[in-house]
N, C-alpha and C positions, 0 to 999 in steps of 0.2 A: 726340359723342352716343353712349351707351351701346348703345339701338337706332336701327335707320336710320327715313328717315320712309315711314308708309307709310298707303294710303290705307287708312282705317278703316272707311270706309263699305262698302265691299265684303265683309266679316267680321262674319258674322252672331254672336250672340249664343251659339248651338249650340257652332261651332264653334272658339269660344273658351273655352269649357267644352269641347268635348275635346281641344284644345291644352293644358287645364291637367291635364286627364286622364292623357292623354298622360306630360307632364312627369311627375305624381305616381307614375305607375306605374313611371316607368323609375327616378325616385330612388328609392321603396320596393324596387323588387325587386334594384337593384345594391346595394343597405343589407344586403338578407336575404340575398341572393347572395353578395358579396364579403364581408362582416363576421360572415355565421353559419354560411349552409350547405355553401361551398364551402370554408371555413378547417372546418367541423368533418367536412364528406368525408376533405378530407388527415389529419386528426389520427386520423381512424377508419383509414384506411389504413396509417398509423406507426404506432398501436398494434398491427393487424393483423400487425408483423414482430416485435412484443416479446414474440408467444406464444409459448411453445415448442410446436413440432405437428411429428411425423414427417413427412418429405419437403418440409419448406421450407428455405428459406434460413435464416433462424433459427435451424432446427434442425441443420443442415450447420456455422455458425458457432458454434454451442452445443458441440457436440462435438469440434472442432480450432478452434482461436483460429486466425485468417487473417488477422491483424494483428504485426504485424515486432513483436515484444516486445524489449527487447535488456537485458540485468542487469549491471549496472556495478560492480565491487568497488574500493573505496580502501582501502589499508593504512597504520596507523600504523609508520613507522619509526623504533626508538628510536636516536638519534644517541650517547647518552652512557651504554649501560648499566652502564658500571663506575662511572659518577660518582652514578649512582642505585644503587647499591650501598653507597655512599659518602656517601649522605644529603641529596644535590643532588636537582634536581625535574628529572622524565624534560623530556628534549626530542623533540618527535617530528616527525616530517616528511611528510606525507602523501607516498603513491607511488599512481600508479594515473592513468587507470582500466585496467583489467583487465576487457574487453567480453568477454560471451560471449552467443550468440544463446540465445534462450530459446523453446524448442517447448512449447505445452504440447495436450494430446487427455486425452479423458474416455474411460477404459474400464469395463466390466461393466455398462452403463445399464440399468437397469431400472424398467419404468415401473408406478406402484401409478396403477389406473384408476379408485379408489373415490375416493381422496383426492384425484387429478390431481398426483400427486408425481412425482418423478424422483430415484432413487438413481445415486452414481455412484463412481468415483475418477477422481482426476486425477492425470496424469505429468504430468513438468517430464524437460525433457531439455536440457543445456548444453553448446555447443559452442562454443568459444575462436575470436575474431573477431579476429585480425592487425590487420587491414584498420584497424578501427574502434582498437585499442589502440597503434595508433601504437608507438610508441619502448618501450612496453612489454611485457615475455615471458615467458609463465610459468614460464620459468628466473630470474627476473631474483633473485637470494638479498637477503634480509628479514630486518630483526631484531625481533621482536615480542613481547609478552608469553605465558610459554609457557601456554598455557592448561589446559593437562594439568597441570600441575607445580605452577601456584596451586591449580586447581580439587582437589586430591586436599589439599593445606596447609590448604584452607579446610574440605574435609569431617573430615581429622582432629582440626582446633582445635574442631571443633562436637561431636565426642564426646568427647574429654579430650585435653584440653591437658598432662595430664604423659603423654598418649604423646608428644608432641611430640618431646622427646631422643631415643624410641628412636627415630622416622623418621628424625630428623636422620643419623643414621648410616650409613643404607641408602638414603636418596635416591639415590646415585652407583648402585647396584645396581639399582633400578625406572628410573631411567631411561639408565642409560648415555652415552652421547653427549648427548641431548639435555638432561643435566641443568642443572638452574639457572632460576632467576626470567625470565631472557631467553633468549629460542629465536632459533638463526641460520638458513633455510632457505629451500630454496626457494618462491615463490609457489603450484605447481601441489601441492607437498607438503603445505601449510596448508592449503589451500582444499579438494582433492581425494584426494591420493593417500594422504596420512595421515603426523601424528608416531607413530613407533614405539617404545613402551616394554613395557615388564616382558618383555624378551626372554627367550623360553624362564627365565620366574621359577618354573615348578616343579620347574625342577631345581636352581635357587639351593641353596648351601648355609646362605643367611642366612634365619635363619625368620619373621624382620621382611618380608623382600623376599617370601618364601612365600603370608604368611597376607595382606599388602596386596595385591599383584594376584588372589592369588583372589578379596576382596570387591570387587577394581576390574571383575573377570570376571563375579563376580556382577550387579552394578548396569549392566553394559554397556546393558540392554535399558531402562533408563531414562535411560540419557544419550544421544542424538540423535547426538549429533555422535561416541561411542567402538564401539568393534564388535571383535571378536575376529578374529585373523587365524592362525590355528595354534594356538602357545606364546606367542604377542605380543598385543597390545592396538594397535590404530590408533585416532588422535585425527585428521580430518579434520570442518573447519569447517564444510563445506557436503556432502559427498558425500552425506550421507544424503537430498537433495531429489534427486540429478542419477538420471536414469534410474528414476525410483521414483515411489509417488503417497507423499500426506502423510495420507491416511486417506479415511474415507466420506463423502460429502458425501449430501445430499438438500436437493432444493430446491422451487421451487411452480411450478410450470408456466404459470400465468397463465392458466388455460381457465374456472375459475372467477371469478376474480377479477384483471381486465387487471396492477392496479398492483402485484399481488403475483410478476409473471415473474421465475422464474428469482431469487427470495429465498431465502437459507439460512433452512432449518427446523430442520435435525440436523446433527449432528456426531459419529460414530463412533455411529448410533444412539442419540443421546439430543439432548437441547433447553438442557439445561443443565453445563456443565464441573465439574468437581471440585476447581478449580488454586486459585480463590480464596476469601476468606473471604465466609461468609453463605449458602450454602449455594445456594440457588435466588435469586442475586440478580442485579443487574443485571451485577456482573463476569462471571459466570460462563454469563449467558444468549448463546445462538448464536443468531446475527444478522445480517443484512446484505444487500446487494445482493451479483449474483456479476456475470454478463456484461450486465447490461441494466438501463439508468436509464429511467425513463418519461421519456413525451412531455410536453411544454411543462412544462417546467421553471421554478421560479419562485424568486426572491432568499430568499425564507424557508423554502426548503424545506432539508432535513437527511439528509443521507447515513449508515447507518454500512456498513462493510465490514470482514468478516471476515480475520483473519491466525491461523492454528494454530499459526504460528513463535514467534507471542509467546502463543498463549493465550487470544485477547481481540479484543475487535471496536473499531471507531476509529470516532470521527463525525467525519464532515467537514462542515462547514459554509462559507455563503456569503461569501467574501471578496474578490469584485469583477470585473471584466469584464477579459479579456483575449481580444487578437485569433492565431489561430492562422492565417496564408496569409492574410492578410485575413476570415477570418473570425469574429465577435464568439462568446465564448462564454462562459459563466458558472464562475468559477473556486472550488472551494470548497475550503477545506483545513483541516489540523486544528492546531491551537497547544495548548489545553488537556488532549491525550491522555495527557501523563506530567506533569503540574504536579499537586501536593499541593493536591487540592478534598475538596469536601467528595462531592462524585460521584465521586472516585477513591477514597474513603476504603478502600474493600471489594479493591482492588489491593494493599494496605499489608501485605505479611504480618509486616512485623522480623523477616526471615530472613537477614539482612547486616549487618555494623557499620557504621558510618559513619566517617569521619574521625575522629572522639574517640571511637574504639570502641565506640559505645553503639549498639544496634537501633534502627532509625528508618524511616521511610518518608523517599524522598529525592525534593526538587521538581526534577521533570524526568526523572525516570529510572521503571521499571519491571523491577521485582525478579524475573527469569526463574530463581530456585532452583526452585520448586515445579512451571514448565512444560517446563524441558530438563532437570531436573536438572544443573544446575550455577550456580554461586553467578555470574553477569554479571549487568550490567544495560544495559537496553538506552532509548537515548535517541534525537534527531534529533544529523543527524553535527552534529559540532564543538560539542557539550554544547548546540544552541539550545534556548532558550526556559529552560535549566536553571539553578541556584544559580550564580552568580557564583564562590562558595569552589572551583568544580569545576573551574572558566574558569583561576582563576589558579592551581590546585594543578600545570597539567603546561602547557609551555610548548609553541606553536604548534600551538595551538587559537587557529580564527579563524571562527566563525559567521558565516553570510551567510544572512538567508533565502532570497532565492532560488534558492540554488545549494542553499540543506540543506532547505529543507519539503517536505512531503508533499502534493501536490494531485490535482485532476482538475478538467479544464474540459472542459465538457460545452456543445453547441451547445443552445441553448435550446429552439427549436421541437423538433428532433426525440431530444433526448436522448442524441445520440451522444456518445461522447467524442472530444475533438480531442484532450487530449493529458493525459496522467497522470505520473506519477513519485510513486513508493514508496519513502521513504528510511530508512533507521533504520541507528542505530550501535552498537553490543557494547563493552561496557566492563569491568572490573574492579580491584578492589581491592588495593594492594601495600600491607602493612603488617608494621612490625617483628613478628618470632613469638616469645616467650620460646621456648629450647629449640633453634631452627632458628638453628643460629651463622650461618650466609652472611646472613642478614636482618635480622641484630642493630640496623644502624645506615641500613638503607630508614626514610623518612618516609614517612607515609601520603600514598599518593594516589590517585584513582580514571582510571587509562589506558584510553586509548582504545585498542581494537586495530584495529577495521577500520568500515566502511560498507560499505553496499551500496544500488543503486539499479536499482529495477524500473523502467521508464519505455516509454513509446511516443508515436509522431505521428503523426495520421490522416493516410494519405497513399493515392499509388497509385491505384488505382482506387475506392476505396471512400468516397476525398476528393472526386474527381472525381464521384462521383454524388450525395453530398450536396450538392457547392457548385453542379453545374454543371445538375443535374435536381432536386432538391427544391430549394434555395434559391433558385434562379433562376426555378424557375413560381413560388413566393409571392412572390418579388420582384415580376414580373411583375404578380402578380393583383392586388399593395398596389396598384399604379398604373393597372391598372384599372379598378378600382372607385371609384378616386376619381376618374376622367376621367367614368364613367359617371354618380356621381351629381354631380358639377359641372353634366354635359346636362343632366340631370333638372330640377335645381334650376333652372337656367338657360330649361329650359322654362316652368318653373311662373314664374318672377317674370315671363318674358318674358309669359304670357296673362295675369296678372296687370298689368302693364303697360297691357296692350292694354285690357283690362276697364276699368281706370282710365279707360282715351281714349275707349273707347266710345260712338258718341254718337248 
């Protein structure tokens, strides 16, 4: 029997009406309770930390990042560079990783109180992790594509190709030691400390070697990665991010508008870039989320996120659930960011040849001439998501998405992220030169030189108080609301019941 037996007679008509009273009010109110007002208190409270506001927490994690970031370098190693001299196809061997802890803090903040704006810069500070790089040292010497040595081959073929002969000459004088298509060095020299060419070249007596590094001296302040050191020139791949900010950022505060916290507005004082074609268009618009996703996240929602390294902002989109520590979170990433669409069209500048020397825009890659000045391109490592012809041009390339895409999973109720990774790979082009004899008999092809990966996992304490204080009261609350309105219900059909027997 569902209900036990009981005497009816005793149960007045009243007070079976507020037995069903009863029941309705406790199912109504755990319905409004558990399902409206106590899930939209918490959600008021989680937007509450997404504002930026002086003397919160928010605000404290707004201006130093207090989450372990850690930035991962892979290098391509060429195995055979005389035999790619020679006309054969590079072989390369990935080396790495190469961990280095990554600090990053916001200096000069200033707050605009009309707009509810926030200006600011950010440093990046990198420190070399033993620990984490295992077997690997930033002593460990590298043979890689010299990138100074193409990048100056590739700016002189694009003003005239009959100076060509005369560099050929003087190459051995602009670079000395490091000269040649392949660079043999150290890791900590690539990455940070710098390749050193046009040693003391104004005192050169070749006036080829003269008049080249003073336009390389000139243009210094538009390539990222060269800087002047005395009478020298230094080529270092990264130094220019380590210890330094990468420009002005301004963002929204969220005081006006919750879901707008902490969005890029500006970029060096303006809203729109210069780098790409269309002027005021959608390549060139500044955009993005920076430290802070909203709350309750949902499968069709759409991310993008700002990179100055490349130029350009990335959308990331939803592509499926994955569990961080046991916890479920919503993973979105980005596939279409360097693919030939018809929404990257305005990326396309044909500032590069391609493999049958022709200018082209290239599927899977992004043409960084116009944003570092220097003629790479930058794709997801080991060519994913890219042209196939790129796949087979250089051997030991081996794409994996997992290990190469770009994501962030974000827990859903409170929009945190569990766990991100930033990947992208630098490339460039080796092709026969008319004029440049060492290059006569290279086959085209487009090498890889290195990757890198930003990445983090919520952890520490700030795991522990998502999983074990917010997930855990909603867990909680699911269950009891639903125990509260099963009574309810259980009240009501039971006076309903009774009603029935009433006699």
């Amino acid at each position: 029997m569902i209900f036990p037996k009981l005497n009816l007679n005793k149960i007045s008509g009243a007070q079976l009406f507020i037995i069903g009273i009863v029941g309705a009010l406790i199912t109504v109110s755990s319905g409004l309770l558990g399902f409206k007002f106590i899930p939209d208190y918490i959600y008021k409270k989680i937007w509450e930390t997404k504002i930026l506001k002086e003397n919160t927490m928010a605000w404290d994690t707004f201006l130093k990042t207090p989450l372990p970031f850690e930035f991962r370098v892979f290098l391509f190693n060429i195995s055979n560079p005389d035999d790619v001299m020679n006309g054969m196809k590079p072989v390369v061997k990935e080396t790495g990783p190469y961990v280095y802890k990554l600090n990053r803090w916001k200096e000069a903040v200033s707050w605009n109180y009309d707009t509810k704006e926030i200006s600011y810069y950010e440093y990046e500070f990198y420190e070399f992790d033993q620990n984490r790089s295992g077997s690997f040292r930033e002593s460990d010497v590298v043979t890689v594509l010299n990138l100074p040595y193409n990048s100056l081959l590739s700016l002189a073929q694009s003003i005239s190709e009959d100076f060509l002969p005369v560099l050929d000459t003087s190459l051995p004088n602009i670079f000395g030691v490091n000269d040649g298509l392949f660079l043999t060095t150290s890791v900590k020299n690539f990455l940070f400390d710098g390749i050193r060419f046009c040693r003391n070249a104004s005192q050169s007596d070749d006036f080829t070697t003269r008049a080249v590094c003073g336009q390389v001296k000139r243009q210094t302040s538009q390539a990222k990665q060269m800087k002047i050191d005395g009478e020298d020139v230094l080529y270092a791949t990264l130094d220019y991010r380590n210890n330094t900010h990468q420009g002005y950022f301004t963002v929204k505060s969220g005081q006006e508008n919750k879901h707008e916290a902490a969005t890029l507005v500006r970029f060096e004082n303006v809203t729109y870039l210069s780098v790409w074609d269309g002027g005021n268009s959608t390549c060139n618009k500044i955009r993005g989320v920076t430290a802070v996703f909203p709350a309750n996240i949902e499968k069709n929602m759409t991310f993008d996120t700002f990179s100055e390294d490349i130029c350009r902002a990335i959308k990331l989109n939803y592509s499926g659930i994955q569990y961080i520590k046991n916890v479920e979170g919503y993973k979105f990433g980005s596939v279409d960011a360097f693919r030939r669409s018809d929404a990257n069209q305005c990326f396309c500048l044909n500032k590069t040849m391609d493999l049958d020397g022709e200018y082209r825009c290239f599927d899977g890659f992004l043409d960084l001439t116009s944003c570092q000045g220097a003629p790479a391109l930058v794709s997801f490592p080991h060519f994913l998501y890219a042209d196939e012809k790129y796949i087979q041009g250089v051997r030991g390339i081996k794409p994996n998405k997992t290990l190469h895409e770009t994501y962030i999973v974000l827990e859903p109720m409170s929009g945190i992220p569990l766990a991100l990774a930033k990947r992208v790979q630098f490339n460039m082009f080796i092709r026969p030169l008319e004029g440049i004899s060492r290059l006569e008999n290279v086959t085209p092809a487009l090498v890889p030189i290195f990757w890198i990966e930003e990445s983090m996992t919520l952890s520490g304490s700030y795991f522990d108080l998502l999983k074990y204080t917010l997930l855990r009261s909603f867990f909680i609350l699911k269950i009891v609301r639903w125990i509260l309105l099963a009574i309810g219900l259980s009240i009501v059909l039971f006076s309903v019941f009774l009603f029935l027997n009433f006699k």
